[in-house]
C-alpha positions in Angstrom: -12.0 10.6 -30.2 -14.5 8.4 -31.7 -16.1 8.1 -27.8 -16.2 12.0 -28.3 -17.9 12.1 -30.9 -20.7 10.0 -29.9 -20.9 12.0 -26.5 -21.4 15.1 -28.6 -24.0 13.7 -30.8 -25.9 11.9 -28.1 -25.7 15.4 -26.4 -27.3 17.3 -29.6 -29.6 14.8 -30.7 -31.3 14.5 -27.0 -30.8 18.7 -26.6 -34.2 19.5 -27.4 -36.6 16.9 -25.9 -37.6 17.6 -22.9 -40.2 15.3 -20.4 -43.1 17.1 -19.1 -41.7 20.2 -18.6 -38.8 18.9 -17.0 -34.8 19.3 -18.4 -34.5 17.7 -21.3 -31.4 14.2 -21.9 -28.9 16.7 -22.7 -28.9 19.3 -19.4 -29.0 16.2 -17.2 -25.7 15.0 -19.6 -24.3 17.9 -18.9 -25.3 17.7 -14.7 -24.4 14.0 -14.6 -20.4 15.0 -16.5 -20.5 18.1 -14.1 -20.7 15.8 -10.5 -18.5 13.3 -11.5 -16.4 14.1 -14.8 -14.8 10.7 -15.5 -17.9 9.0 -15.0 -18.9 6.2 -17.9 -21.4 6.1 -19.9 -22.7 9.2 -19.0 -25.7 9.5 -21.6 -27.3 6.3 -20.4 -27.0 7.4 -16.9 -29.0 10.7 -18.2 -31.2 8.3 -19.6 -32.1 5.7 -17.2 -32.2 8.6 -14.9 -35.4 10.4 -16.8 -36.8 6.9 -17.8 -36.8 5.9 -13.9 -38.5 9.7 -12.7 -40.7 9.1 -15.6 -42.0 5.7 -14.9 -42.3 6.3 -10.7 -44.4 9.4 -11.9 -42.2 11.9 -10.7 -41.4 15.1 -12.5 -37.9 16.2 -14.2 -37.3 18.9 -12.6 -33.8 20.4 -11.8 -34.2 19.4 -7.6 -35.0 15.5 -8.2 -32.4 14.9 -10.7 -30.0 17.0 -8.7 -31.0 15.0 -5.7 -31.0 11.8 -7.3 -27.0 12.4 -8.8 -25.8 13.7 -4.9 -26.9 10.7 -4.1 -25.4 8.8 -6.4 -22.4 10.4 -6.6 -22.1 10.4 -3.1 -22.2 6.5 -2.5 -20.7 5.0 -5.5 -19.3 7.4 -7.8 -21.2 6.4 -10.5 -20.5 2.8 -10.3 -23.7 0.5 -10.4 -21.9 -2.4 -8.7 -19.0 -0.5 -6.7 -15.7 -1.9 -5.8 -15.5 -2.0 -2.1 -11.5 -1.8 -1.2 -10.6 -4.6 0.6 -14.0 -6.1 1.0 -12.5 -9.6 1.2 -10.9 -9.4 4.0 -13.5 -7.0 5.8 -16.2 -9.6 5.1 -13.5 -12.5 6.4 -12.7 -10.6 9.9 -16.4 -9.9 10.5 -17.5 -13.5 10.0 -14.5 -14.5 12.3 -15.6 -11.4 15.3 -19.6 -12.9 14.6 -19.1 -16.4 15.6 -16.1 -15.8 17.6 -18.7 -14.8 20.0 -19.3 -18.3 21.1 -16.5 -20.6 22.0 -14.7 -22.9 19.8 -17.3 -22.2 17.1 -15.3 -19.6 14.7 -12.5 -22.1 14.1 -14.8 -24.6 13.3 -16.9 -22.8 11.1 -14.3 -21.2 9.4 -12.7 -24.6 8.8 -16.1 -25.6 7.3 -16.2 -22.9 4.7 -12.9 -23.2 3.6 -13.6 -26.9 3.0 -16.5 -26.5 0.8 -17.8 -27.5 -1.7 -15.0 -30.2 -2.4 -13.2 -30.0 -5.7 -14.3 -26.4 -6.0 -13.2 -23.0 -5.3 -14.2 -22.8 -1.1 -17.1 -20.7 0.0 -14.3 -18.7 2.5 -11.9 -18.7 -1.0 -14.5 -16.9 -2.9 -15.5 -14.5 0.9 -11.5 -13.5 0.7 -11.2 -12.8 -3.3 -14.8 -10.7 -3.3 -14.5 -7.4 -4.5 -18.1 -6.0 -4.7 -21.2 -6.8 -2.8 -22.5 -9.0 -5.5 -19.6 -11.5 -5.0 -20.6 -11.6 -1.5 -24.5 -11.9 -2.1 -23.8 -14.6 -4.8 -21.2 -16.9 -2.5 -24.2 -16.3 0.5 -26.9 -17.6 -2.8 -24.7 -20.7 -2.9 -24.1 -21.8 0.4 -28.0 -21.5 0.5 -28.5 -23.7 -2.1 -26.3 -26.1 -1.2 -27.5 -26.4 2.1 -31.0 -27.0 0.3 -29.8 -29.8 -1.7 -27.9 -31.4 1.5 -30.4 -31.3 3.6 -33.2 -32.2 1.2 -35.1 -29.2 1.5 -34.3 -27.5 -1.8 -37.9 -27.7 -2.5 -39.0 -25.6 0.6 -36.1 -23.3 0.2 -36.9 -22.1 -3.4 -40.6 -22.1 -2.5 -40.4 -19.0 -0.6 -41.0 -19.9 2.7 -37.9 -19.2 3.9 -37.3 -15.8 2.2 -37.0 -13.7 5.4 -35.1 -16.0 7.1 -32.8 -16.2 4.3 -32.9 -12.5 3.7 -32.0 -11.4 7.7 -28.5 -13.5 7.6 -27.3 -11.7 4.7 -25.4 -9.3 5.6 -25.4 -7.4 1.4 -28.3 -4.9 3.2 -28.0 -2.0 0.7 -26.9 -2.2 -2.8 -25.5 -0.5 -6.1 -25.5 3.2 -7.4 -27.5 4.1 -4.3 -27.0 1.6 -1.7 -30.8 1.1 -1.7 -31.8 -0.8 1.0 -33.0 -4.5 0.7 -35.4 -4.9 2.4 -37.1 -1.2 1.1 -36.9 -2.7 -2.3 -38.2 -6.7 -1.5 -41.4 -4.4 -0.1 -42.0 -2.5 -3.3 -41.8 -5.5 -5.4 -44.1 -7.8 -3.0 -46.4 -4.6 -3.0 -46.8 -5.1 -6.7 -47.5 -8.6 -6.9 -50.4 -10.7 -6.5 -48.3 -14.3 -5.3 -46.0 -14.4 -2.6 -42.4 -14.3 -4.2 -40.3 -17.7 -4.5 -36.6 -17.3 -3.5 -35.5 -16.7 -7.4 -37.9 -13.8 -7.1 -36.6 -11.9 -3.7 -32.6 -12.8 -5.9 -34.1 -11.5 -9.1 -34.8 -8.1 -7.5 -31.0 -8.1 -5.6 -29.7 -8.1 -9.2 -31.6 -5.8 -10.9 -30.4 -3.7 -7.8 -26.7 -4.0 -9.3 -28.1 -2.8 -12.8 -27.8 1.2 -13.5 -31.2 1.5 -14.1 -32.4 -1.0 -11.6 -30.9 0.8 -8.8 -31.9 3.9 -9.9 -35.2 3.0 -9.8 -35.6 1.6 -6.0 -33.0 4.3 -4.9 -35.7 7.8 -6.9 -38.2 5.6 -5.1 -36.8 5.4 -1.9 -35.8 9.2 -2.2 -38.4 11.0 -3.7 -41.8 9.2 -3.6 -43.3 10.3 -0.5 -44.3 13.4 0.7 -42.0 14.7 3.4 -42.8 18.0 4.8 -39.1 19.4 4.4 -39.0 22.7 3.6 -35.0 21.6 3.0 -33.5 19.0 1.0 -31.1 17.7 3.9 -33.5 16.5 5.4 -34.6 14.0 2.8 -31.1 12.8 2.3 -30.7 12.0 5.9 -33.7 10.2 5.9 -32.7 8.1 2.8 -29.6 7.0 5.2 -31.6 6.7 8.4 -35.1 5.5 7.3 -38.3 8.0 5.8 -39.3 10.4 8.9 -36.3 10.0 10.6 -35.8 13.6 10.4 -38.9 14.7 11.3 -38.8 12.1 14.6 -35.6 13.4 15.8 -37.6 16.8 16.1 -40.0 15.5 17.5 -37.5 13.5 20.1 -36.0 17.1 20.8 -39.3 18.5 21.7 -40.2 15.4 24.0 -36.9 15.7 25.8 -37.0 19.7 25.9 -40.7 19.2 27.5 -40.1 16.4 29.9 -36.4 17.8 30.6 -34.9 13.9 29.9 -32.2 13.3 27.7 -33.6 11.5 24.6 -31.4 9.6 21.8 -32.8 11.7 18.2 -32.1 9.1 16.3 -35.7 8.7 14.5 -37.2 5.8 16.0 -39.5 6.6 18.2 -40.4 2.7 18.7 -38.0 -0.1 19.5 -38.1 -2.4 16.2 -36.6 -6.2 15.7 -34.5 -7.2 12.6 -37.6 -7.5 10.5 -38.1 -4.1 11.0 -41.4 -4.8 13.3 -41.8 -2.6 16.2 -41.8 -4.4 19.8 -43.7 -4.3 22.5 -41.5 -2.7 25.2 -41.6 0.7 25.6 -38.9 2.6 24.0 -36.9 6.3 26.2 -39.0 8.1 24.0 -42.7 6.2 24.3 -41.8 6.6 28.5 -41.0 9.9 28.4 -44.2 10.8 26.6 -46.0 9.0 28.6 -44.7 11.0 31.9 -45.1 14.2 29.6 -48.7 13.1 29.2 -49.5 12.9 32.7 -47.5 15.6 33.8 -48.9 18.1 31.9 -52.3 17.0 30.9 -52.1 16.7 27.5 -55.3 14.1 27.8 -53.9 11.2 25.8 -54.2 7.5 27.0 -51.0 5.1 26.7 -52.9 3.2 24.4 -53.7 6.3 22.3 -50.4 7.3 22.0 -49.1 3.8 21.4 -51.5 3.6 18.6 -50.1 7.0 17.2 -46.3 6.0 17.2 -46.8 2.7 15.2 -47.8 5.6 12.3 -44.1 7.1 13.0 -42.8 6.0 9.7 -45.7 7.5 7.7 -46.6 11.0 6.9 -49.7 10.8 9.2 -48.0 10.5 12.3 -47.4 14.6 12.4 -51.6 15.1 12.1 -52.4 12.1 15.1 -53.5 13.9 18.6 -50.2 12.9 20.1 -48.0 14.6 17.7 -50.8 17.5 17.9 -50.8 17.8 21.9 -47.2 17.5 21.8 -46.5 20.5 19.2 -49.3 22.6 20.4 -47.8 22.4 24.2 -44.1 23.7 23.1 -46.1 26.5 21.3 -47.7 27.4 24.3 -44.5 26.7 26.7 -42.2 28.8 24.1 -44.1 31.1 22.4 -42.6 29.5 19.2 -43.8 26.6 16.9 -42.0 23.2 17.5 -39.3 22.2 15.0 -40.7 19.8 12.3 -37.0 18.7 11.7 -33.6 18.2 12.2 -30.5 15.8 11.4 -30.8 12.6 13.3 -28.0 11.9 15.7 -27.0 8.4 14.8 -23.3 7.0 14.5 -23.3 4.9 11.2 -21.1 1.5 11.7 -20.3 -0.4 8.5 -17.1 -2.3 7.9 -17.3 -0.6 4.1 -16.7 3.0 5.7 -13.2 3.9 5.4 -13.8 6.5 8.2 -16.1 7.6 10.4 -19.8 8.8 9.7 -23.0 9.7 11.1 -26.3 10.5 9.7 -25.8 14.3 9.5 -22.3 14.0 8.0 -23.9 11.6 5.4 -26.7 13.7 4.6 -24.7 17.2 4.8 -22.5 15.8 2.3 -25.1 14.8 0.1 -26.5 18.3 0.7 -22.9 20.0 -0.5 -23.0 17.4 -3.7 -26.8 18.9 -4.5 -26.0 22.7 -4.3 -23.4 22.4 -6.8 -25.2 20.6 -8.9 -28.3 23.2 -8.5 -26.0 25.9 -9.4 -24.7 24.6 -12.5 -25.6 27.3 -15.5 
């Protein structure tokens, strides 16, 4: 009753204050109770929420905060470090599968972990009793460090150099409220900062990503501030699972194989990328299909200039370079109708934390379904 109380009060004190126009602590109460009616804590989720839109500079209007709790809701129910059912063991049989791959070297290093350190609970102890991802990430911090102080490189290993050597063999890749990705959020805070970031650094921002608010505040980011195109929310959401523009590459993709009558993956990436995320120099279904479209129908472009255009594919300028241009103008004139700017990448997700299976558009549908009933709340 007493919890009540406070709920109510919170609710009527915050009623009236509204942020720039946008709703005010209590209606996002109210939306944040509505999506998920058990949830904890439910003011400072309100709160954190408009405190995050406020300091990214993005308004409080009903469609981001709606966005923002689909979101939410849809990957962690609320939770700012989730329980992942039987993550130990997941996280135990996929380290046995990845270095089963080479002979004799799974027992071995399996052995290994469950030997060390001596006189403490083992690293493959801690791997089987993990619940969340931050038990994970934290027995991955230690091995690291121990392997620093064994090898007597502790010094180069907290300098820095290291980071995104560290960061590509652990496998925590999204994390908290919003399963914001890593690597997304490691870019932000470098972007931000003057010095290269020591090792405590890249940790400091995994944990603030297991905080309410900290996750929040990467995950608005990573959702709301860039300008998409979308005339549809969908869209967005599918992109927050696939990577910004993915939707608008698929269409793109669609075009290109509707064109050059080839069977094209949609998946987003018009490129072929490495781990880091840096795109490679082979050419990629979709750069060779262009390149055939190019010649084929004289759109004019050299492979150079259309190389230089799809290394933009993951910014909003990519669908103003000539080879988007050429691309959308010749489906206008082969159709009669304008070229789609979007549509739901087809990508199959694999994750040993899915319970069942998943693909981009079922992701980002369901998403969708969580923001309309949230936008039709009265």
């Amino acid at each position: 009753m007493r919890r009540l109380w406070i709920a109510v009060l919170a609710f009527l004190a915050w009623g009236g204050v509204g942020l720039a126009g946008g709703l005010t602590p209590g209606e996002v109460y109210l939306l944040v109770k509505h999506a998920r009616p058990a949830v904890k804590e439910p003011d400072g989720w309100a709160s954190d929420l408009l405190d995050v839109l406020q300091v990214q500079g993005l308004p409080a209007s009903r469609e981001n905060i709606c966005a923002t709790i689909a979101v939410i809701d849809q990957e962690s129910n609320f939770v700012a470090n989730p329980v992942v059912p039987g993550l130990g063991k997941l996280a135990e049989k996929s380290l046995r599968e990845k270095f089963g791959r080479v002979p004799f070297l799974s027992g071995m290093v399996m052995d290994w972990l469950d030997a060390h350190p001596k006189g403490e609970t083992s690293y493959l102890q801690r791997i089987r009793a993990a619940r969340t991802e931050r038990d994970l990430d934290l027995t991955y911090r230690a091995l690291v460090n121990d392997f620093g102080t064994a090898s007597n490189m502790s010094l180069v290993v907290q300098s820095g150099l290291l980071n995104r050597l560290i960061e590509e063999h652990d496998n925590i890749s999204t994390i908290g409220s919003m399963q914001v990705s890593v690597r997304f959020a490691l870019d932000e805070a470098r972007a931000r900062r003057y010095l290269p970031m020591t090792l405590s650094d890249d940790y400091a921002v995994r944990d603030e990503l297991y905080t309410r608010r900290g996750g929040m505040y990467y995950g608005v980011k990573q959702l709301l501030a860039y300008d998409s195109g979308y005339s549809q929310k969908i869209f967005r959401f599918a992109d927050f699972n696939a990577g910004r523009y993915s939707s608008r590459n698929a269409a793109f993709q669609h075009v290109i194989s509707l064109l050059a009558k080839q069977k094209l993956a949609r998946d987003g990436d018009l490129l072929l990328y490495d781990k880091k995320g840096q795109a490679l120099g082979a050419v990629s279904g979709t750069e060779k299909a262009l390149r055939g479209l190019n010649s084929s129908a004289g759109l004019g472009l050299s492979e150079a200039q259309i190389r230089a255009d799809l290394l933009h594919e993951k910014e909003d300028s990519f669908a103003t370079s000539q080879t988007y241009l050429a691309v959308k103008n010749l489906y206008l004139r082969k159709t009669g109708k304008p070229a789609p700017f979007a549509e739901l990448p087809g990508i199959d997700l694999s994750s040993p934390k899915l319970s069942h299976k998943m693909t981009t558009a079922s992701y980002a549908t369901s998403v969708d379904r969580r923001y309309s009933a949230c936008m039709a709340v009265k």
